[in-house]
N, CA and C atoms of all chains as a GROMACS GRO file, in nm:
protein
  525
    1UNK      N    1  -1.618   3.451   3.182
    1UNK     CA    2  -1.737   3.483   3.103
    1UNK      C    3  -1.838   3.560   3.187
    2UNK      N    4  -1.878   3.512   3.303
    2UNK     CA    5  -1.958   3.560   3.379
    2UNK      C    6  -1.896   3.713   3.436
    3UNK      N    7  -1.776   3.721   3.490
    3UNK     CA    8  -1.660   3.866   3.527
    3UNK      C    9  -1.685   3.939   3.394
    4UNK      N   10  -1.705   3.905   3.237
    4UNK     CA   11  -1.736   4.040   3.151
    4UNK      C   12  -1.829   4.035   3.172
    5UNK      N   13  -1.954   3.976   3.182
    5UNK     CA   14  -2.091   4.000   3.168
    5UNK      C   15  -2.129   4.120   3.262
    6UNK      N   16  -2.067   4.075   3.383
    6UNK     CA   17  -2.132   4.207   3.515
    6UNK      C   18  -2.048   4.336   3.473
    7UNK      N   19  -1.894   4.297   3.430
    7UNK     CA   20  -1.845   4.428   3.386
    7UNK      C   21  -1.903   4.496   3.287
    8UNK      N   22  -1.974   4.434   3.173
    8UNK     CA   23  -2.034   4.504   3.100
    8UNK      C   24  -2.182   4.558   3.169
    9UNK      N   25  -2.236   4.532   3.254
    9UNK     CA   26  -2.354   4.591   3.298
    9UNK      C   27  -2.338   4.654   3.363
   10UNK      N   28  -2.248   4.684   3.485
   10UNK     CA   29  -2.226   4.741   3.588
   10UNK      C   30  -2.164   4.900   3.574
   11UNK      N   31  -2.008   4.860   3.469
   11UNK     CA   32  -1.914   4.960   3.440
   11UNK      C   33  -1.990   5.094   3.420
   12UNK      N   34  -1.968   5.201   3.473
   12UNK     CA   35  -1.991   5.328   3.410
   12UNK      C   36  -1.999   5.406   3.266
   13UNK      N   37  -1.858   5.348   3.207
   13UNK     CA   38  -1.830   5.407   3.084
   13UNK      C   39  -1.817   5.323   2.946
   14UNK      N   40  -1.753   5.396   2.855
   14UNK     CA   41  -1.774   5.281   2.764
   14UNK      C   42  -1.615   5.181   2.749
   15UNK      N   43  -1.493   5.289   2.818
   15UNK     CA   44  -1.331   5.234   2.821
   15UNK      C   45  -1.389   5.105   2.917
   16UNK      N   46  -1.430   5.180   2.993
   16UNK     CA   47  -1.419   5.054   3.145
   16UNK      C   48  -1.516   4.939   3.099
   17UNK      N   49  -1.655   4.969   3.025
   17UNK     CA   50  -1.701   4.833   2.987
   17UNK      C   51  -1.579   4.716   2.871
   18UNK      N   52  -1.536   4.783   2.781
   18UNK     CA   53  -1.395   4.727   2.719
   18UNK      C   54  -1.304   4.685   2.754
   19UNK      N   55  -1.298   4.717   2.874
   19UNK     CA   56  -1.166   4.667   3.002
   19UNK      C   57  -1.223   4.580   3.002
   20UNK      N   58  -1.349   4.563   3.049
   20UNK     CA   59  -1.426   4.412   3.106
   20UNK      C   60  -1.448   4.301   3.040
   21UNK      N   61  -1.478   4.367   2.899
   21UNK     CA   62  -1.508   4.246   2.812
   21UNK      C   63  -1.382   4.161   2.743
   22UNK      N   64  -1.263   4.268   2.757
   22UNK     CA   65  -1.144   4.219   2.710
   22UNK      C   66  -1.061   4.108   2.780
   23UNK      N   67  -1.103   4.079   2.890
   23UNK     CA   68  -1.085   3.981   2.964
   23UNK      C   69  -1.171   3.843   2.896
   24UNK      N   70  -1.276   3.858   2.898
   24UNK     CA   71  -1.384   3.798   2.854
   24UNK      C   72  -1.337   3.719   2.703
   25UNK      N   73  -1.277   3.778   2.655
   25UNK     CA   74  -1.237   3.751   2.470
   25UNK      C   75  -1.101   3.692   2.544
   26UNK      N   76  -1.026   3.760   2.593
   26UNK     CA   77  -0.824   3.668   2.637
   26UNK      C   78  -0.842   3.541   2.684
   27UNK      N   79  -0.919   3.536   2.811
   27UNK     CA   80  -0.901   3.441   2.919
   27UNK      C   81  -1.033   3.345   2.912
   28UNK      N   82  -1.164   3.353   2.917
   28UNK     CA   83  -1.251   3.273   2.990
   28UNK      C   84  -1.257   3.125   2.824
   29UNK      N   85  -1.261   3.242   2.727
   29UNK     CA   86  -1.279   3.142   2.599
   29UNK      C   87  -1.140   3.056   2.593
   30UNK      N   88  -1.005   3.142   2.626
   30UNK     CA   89  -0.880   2.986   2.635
   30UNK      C   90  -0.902   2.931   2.703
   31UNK      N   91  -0.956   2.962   2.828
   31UNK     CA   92  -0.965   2.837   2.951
   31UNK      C   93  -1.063   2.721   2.921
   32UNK      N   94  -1.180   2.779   2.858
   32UNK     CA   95  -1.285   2.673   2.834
   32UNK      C   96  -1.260   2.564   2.728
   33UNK      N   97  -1.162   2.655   2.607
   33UNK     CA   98  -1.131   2.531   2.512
   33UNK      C   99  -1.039   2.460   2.578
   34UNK      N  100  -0.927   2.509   2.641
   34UNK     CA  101  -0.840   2.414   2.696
   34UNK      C  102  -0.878   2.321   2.798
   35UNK      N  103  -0.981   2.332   2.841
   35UNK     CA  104  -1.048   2.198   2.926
   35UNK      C  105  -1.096   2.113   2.796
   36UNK      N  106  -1.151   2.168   2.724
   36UNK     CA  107  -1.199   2.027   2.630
   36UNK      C  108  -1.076   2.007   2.567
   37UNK      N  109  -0.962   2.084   2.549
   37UNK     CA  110  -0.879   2.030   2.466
   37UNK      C  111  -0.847   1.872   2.562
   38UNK      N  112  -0.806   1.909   2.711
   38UNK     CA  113  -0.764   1.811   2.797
   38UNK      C  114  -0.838   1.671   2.772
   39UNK      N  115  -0.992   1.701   2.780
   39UNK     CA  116  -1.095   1.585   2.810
   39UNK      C  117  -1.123   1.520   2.680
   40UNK      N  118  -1.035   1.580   2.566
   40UNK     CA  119  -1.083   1.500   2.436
   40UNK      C  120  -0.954   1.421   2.424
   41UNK      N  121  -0.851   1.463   2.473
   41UNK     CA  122  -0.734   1.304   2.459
   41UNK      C  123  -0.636   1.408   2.333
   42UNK      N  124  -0.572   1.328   2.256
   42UNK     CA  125  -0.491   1.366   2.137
   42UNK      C  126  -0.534   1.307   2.032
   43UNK      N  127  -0.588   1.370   1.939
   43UNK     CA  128  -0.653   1.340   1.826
   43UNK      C  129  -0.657   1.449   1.714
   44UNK      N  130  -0.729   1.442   1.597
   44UNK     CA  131  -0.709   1.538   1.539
   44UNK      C  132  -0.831   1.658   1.548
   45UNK      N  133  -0.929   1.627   1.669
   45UNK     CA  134  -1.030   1.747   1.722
   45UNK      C  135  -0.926   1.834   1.787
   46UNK      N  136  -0.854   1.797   1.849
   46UNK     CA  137  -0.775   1.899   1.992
   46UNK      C  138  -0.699   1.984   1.874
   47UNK      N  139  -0.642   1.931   1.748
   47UNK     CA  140  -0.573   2.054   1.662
   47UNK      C  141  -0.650   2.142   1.637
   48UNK      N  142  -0.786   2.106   1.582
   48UNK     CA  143  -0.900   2.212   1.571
   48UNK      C  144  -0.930   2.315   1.660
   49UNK      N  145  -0.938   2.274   1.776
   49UNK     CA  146  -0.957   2.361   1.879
   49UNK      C  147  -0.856   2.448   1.901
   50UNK      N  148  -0.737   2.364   1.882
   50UNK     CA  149  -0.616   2.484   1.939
   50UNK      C  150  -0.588   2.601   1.854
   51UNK      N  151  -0.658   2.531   1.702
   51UNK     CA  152  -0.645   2.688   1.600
   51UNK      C  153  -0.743   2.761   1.642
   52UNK      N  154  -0.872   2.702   1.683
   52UNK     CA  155  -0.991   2.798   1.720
   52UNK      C  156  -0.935   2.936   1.820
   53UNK      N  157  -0.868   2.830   1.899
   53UNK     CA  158  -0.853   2.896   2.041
   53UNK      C  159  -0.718   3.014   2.006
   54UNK      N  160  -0.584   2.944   1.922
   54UNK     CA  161  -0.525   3.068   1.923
   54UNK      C  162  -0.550   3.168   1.842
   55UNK      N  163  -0.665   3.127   1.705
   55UNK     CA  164  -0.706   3.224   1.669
   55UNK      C  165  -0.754   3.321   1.658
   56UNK      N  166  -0.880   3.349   1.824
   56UNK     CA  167  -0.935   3.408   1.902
   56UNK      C  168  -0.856   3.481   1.958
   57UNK      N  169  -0.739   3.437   2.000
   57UNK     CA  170  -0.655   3.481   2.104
   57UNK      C  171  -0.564   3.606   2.018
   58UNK      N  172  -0.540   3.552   1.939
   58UNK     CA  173  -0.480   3.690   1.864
   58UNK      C  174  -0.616   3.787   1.797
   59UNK      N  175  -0.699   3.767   1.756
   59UNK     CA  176  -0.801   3.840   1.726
   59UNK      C  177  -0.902   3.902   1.809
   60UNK      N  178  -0.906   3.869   1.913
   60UNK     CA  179  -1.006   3.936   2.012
   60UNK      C  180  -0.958   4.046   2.054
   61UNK      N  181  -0.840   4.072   2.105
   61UNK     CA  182  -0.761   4.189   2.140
   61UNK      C  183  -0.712   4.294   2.025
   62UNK      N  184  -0.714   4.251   1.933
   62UNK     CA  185  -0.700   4.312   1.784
   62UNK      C  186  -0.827   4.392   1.750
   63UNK      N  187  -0.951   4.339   1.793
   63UNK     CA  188  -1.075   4.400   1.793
   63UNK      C  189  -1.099   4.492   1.873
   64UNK      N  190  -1.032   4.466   2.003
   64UNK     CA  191  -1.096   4.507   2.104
   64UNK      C  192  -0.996   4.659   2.096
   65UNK      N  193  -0.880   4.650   2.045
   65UNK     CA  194  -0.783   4.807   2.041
   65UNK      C  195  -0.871   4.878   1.940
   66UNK      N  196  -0.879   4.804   1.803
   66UNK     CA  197  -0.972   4.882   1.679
   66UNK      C  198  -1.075   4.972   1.707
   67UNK      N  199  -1.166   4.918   1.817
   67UNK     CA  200  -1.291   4.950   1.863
   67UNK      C  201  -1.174   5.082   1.961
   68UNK      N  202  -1.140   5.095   2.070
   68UNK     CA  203  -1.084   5.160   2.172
   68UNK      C  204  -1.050   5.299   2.049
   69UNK      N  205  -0.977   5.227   2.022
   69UNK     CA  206  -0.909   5.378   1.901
   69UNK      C  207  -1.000   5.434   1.843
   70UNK      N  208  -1.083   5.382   1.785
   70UNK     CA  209  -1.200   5.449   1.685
   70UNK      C  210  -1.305   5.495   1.788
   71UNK      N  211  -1.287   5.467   1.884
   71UNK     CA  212  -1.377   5.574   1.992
   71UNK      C  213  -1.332   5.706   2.027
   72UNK      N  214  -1.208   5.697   2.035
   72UNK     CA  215  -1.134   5.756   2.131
   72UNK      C  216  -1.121   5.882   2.010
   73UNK      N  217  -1.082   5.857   1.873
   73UNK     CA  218  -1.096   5.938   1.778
   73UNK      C  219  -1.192   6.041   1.736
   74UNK      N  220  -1.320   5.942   1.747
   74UNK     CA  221  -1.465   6.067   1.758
   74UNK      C  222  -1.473   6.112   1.873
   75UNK      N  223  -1.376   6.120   1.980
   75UNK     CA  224  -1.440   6.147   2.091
   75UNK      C  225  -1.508   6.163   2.173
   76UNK      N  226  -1.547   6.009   2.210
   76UNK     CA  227  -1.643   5.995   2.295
   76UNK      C  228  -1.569   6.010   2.453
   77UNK      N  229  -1.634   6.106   2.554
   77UNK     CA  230  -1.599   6.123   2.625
   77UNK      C  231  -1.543   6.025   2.755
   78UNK      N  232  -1.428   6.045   2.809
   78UNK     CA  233  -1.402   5.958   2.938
   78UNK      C  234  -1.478   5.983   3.057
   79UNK      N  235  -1.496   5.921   3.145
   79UNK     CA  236  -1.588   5.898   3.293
   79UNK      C  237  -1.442   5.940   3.355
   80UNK      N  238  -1.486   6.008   3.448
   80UNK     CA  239  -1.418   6.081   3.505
   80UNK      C  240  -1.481   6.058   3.673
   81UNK      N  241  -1.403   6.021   3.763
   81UNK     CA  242  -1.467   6.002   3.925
   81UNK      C  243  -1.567   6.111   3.984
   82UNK      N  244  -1.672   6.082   3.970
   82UNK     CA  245  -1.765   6.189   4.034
   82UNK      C  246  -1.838   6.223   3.953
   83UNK      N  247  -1.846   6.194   3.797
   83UNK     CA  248  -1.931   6.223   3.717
   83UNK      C  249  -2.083   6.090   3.708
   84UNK      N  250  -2.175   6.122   3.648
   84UNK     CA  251  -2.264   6.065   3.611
   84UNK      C  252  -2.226   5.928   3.494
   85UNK      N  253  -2.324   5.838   3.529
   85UNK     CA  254  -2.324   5.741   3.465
   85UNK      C  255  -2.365   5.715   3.285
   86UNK      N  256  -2.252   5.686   3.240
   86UNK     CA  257  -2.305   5.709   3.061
   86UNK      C  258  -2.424   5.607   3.019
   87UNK      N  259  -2.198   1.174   3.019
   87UNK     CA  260  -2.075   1.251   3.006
   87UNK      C  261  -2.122   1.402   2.916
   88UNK      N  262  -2.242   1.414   2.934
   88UNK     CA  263  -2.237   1.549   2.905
   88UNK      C  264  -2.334   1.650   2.963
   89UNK      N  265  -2.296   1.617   3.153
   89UNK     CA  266  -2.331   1.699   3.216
   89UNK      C  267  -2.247   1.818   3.191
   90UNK      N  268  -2.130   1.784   3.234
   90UNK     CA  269  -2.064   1.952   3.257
   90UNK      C  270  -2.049   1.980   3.132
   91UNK      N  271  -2.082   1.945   2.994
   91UNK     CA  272  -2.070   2.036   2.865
   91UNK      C  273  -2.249   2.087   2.888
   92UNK      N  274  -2.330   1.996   2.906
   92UNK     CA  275  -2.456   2.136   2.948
   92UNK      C  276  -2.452   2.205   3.033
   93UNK      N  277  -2.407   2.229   3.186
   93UNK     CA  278  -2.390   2.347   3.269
   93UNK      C  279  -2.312   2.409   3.185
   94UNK      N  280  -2.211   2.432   3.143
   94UNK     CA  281  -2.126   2.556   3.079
   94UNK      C  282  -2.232   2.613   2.967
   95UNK      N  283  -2.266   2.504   2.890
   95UNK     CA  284  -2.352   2.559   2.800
   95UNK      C  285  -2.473   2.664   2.853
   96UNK      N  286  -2.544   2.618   2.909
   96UNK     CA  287  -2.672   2.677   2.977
   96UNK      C  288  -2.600   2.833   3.040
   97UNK      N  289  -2.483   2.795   3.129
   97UNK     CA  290  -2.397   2.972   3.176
   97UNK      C  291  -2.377   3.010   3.093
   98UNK      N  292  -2.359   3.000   2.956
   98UNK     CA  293  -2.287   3.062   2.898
   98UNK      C  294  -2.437   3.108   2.811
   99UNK      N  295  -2.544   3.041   2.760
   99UNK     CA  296  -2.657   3.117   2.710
   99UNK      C  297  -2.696   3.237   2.766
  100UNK      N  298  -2.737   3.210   2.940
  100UNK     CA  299  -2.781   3.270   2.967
  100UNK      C  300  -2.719   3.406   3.021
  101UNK      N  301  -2.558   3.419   3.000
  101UNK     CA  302  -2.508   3.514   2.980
  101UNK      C  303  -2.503   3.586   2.833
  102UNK      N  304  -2.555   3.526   2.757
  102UNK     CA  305  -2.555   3.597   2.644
  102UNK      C  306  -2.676   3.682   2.692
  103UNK      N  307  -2.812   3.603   2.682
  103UNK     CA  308  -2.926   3.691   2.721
  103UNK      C  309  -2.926   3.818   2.812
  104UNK      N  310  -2.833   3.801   2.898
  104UNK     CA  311  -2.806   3.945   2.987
  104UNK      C  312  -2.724   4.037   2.887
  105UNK      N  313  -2.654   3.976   2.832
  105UNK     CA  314  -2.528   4.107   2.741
  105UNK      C  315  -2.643   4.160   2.664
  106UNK      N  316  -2.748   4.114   2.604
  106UNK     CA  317  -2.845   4.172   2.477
  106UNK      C  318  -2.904   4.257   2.581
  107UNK      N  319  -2.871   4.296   2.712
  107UNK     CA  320  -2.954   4.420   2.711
  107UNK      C  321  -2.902   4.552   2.707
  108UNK      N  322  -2.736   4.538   2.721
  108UNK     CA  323  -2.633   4.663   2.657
  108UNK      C  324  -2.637   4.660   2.503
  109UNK      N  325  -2.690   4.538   2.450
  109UNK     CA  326  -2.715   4.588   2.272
  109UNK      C  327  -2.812   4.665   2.261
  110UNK      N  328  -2.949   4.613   2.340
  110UNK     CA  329  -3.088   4.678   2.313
  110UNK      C  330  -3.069   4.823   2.346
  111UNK      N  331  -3.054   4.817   2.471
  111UNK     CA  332  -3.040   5.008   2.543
  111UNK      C  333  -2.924   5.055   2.583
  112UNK      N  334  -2.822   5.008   2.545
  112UNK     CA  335  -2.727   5.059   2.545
  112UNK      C  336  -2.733   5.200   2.494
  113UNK      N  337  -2.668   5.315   2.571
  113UNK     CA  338  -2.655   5.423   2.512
  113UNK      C  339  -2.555   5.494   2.406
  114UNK      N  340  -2.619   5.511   2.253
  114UNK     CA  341  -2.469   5.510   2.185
  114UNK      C  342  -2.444   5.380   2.059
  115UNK      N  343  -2.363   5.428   1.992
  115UNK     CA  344  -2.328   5.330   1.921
  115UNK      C  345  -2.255   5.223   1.982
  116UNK      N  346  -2.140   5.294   2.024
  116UNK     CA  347  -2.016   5.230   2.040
  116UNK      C  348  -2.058   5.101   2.157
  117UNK      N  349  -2.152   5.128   2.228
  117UNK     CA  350  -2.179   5.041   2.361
  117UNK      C  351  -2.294   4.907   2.285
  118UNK      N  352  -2.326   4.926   2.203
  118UNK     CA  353  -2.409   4.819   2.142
  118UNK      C  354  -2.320   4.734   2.034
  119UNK      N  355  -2.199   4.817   1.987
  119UNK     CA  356  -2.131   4.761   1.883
  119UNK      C  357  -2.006   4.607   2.032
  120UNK      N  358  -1.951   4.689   2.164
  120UNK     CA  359  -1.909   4.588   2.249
  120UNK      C  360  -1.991   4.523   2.310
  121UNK      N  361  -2.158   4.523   2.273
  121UNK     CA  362  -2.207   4.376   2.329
  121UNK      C  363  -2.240   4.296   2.213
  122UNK      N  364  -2.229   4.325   2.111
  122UNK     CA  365  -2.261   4.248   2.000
  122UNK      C  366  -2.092   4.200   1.969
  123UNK      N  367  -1.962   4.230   2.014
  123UNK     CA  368  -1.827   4.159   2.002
  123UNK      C  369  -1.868   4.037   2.156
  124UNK      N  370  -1.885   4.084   2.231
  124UNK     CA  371  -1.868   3.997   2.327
  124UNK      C  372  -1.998   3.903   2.345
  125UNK      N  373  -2.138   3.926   2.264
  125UNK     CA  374  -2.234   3.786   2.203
  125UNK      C  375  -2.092   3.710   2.133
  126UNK      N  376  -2.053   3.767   2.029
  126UNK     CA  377  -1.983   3.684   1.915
  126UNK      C  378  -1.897   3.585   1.995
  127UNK      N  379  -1.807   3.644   2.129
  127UNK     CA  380  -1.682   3.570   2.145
  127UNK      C  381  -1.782   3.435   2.226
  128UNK      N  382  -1.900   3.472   2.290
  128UNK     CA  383  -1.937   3.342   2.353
  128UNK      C  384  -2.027   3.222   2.316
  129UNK      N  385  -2.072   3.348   2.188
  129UNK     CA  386  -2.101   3.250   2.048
  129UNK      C  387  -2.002   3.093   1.998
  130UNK      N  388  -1.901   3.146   2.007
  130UNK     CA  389  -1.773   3.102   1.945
  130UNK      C  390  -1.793   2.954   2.077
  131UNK      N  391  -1.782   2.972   2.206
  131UNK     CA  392  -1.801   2.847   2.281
  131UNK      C  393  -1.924   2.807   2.324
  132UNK      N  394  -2.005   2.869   2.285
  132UNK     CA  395  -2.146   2.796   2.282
  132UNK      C  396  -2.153   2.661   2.176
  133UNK      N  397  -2.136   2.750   2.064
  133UNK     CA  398  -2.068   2.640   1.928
  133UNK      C  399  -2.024   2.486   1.971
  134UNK      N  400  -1.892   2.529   2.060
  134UNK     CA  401  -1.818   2.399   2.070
  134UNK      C  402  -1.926   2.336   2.179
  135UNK      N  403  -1.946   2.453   2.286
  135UNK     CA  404  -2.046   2.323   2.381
  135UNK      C  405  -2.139   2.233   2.326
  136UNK      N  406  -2.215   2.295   2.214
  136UNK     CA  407  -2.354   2.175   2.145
  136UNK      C  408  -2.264   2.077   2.078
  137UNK      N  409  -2.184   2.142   2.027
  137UNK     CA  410  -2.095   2.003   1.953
  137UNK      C  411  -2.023   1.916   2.056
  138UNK      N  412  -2.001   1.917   2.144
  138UNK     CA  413  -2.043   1.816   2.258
  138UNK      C  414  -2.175   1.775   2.284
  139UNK      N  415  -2.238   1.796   2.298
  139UNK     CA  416  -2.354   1.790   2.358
  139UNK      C  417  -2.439   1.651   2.270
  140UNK      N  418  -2.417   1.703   2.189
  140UNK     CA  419  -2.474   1.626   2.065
  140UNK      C  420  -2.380   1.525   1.966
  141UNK      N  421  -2.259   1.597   2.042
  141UNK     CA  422  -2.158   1.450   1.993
  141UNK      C  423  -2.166   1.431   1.836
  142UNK      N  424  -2.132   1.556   1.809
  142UNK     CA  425  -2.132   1.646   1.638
  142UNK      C  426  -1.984   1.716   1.649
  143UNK      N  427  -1.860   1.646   1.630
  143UNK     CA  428  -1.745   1.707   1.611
  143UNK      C  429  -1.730   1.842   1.525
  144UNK      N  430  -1.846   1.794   1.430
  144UNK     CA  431  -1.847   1.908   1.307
  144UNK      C  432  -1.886   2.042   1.354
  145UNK      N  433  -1.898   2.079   1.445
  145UNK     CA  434  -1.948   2.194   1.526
  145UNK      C  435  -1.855   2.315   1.554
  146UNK      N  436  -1.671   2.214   1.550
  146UNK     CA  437  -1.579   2.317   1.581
  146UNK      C  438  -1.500   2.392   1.464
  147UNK      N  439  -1.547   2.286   1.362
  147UNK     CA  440  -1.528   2.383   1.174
  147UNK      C  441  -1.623   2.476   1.204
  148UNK      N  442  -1.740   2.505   1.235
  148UNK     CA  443  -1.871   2.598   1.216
  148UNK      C  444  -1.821   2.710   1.324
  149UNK      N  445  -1.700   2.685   1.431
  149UNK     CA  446  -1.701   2.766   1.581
  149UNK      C  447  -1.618   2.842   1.505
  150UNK      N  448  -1.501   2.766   1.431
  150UNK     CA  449  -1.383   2.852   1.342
  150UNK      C  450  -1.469   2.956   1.257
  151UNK      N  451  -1.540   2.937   1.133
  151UNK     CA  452  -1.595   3.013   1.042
  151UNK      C  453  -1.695   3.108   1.184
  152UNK      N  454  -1.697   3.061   1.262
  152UNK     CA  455  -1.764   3.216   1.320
  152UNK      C  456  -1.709   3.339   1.381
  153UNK      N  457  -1.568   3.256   1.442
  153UNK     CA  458  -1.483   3.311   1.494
  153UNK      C  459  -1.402   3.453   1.364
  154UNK      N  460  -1.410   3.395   1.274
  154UNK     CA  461  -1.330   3.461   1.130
  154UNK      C  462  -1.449   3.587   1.129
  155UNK      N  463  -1.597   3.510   1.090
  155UNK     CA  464  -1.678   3.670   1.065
  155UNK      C  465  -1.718   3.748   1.194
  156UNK      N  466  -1.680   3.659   1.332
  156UNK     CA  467  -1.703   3.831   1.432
  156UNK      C  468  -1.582   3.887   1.390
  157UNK      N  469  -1.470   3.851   1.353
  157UNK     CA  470  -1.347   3.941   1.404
  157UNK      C  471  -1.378   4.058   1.292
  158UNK      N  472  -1.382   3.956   1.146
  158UNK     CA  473  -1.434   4.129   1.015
  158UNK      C  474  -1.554   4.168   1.065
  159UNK      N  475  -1.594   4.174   1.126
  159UNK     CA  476  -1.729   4.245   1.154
  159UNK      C  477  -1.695   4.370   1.231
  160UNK      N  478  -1.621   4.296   1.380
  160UNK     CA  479  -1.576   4.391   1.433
  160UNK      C  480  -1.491   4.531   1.336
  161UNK      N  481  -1.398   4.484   1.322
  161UNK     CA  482  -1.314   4.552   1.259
  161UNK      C  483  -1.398   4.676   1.140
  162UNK      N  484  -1.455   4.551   1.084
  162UNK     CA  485  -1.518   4.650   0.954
  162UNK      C  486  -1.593   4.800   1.028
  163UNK      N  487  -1.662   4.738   1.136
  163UNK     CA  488  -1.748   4.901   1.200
  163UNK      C  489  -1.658   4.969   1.274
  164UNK      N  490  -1.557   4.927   1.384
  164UNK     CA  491  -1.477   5.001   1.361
  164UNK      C  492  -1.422   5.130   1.314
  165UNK      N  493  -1.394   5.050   1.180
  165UNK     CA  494  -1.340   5.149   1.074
  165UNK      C  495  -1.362   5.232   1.016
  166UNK      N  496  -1.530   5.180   0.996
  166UNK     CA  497  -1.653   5.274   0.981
  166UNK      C  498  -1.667   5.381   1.048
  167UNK      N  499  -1.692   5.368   1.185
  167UNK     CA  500  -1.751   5.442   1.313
  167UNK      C  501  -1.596   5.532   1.283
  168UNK      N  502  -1.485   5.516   1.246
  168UNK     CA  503  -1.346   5.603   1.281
  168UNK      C  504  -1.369   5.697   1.190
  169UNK      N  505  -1.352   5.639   1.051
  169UNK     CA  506  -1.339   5.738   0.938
  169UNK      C  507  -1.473   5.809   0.876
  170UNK      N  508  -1.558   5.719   0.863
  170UNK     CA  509  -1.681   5.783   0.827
  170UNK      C  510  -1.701   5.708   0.659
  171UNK      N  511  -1.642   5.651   0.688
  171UNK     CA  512  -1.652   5.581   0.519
  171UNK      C  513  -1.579   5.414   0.534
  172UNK      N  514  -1.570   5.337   0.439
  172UNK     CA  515  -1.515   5.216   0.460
  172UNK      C  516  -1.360   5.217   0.342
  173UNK      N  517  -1.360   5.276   0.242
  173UNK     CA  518  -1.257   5.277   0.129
  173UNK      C  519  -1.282   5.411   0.049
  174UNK      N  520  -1.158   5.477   0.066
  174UNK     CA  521  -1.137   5.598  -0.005
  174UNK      C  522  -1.072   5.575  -0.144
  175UNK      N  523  -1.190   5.637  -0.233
  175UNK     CA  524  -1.140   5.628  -0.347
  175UNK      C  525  -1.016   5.733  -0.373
   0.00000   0.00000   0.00000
């Protein structure tokens, strides 16, 4: 969570801030439910969560291409090494 | 037992508050439309943290139904921002 946050402030462009945040949507949100899945035992909360969690998991990256493509279509330009900051 | 569901909680606010400043001045559409996906995704475990916190199970039905309208949200502008319209007659 904290690794997209700086990637989104830091990154140059708008691909590379999407790189960053796409991490952010895969990994930090499964890891966090799957600790509470652990610390709540087996019950019928941990099913809840696990739909939360794989539901995210297929949908965050589904968003995150939608968005990529529909940029990439109007052409918004790539950062290129040596250029200025967007 | 609900220290470490408030530290995560509290990191995880106050990373939202930093992302709202690529919504505010972000340059562009497209750069305000990926901090308003990535509020949503930490939206989504903020949710579950108060519902710990407060020891309100009912919190992770409310994390689901939020999880459902960032994803059409996303998508819907998207689609928008691609084509220039939402449904061609």
């Amino acid at each position: 969570m904290i690794t997209g946050t700086v990637g989104l402030l830091k990154f140059p462009d708008f691909y590379t801030r999407l790189h960053a945040t796409g991490k952010c949507d895969a990994m930090g949100q499964v890891l966090i439910i799957f600790g509470c899945m652990i610390y709540e035992g087996f019950t019928f909360i941990t099913i809840k969560l696990l739909l939360v969690s794989a539901f995210y998991l297929l949908a965050g990256p589904t968003a995150t291409h939608a968005l990529m493509k529909a940029a990439y279509v109007t052409g918004l330009p790539v950062w290129k090494k040596g250029d200025k900051r967007a | 037992m609900i220290i470490p569901f408030l530290a995560v909680g509290i990191t995880i606010a106050v990373t939202i508050l930093i992302c709202s400043y690529r919504a505010i001045y972000g340059p562009g559409t497209f750069n305000r439309i990926i901090a308003a996906n990535v509020i949503g995704t930490k939206a989504i475990v903020l949710l579950i943290m108060v519902g710990y916190i407060i020891e309100r199970p009912q919190f992770i039905d409310i994390a689901l139904m939020y999880a459902v309208i960032a994803f059409i949200g996303t998508i819907i502008i998207a689609k928008y921002a691609e084509r220039g319209e939402l449904c061609s007659r």
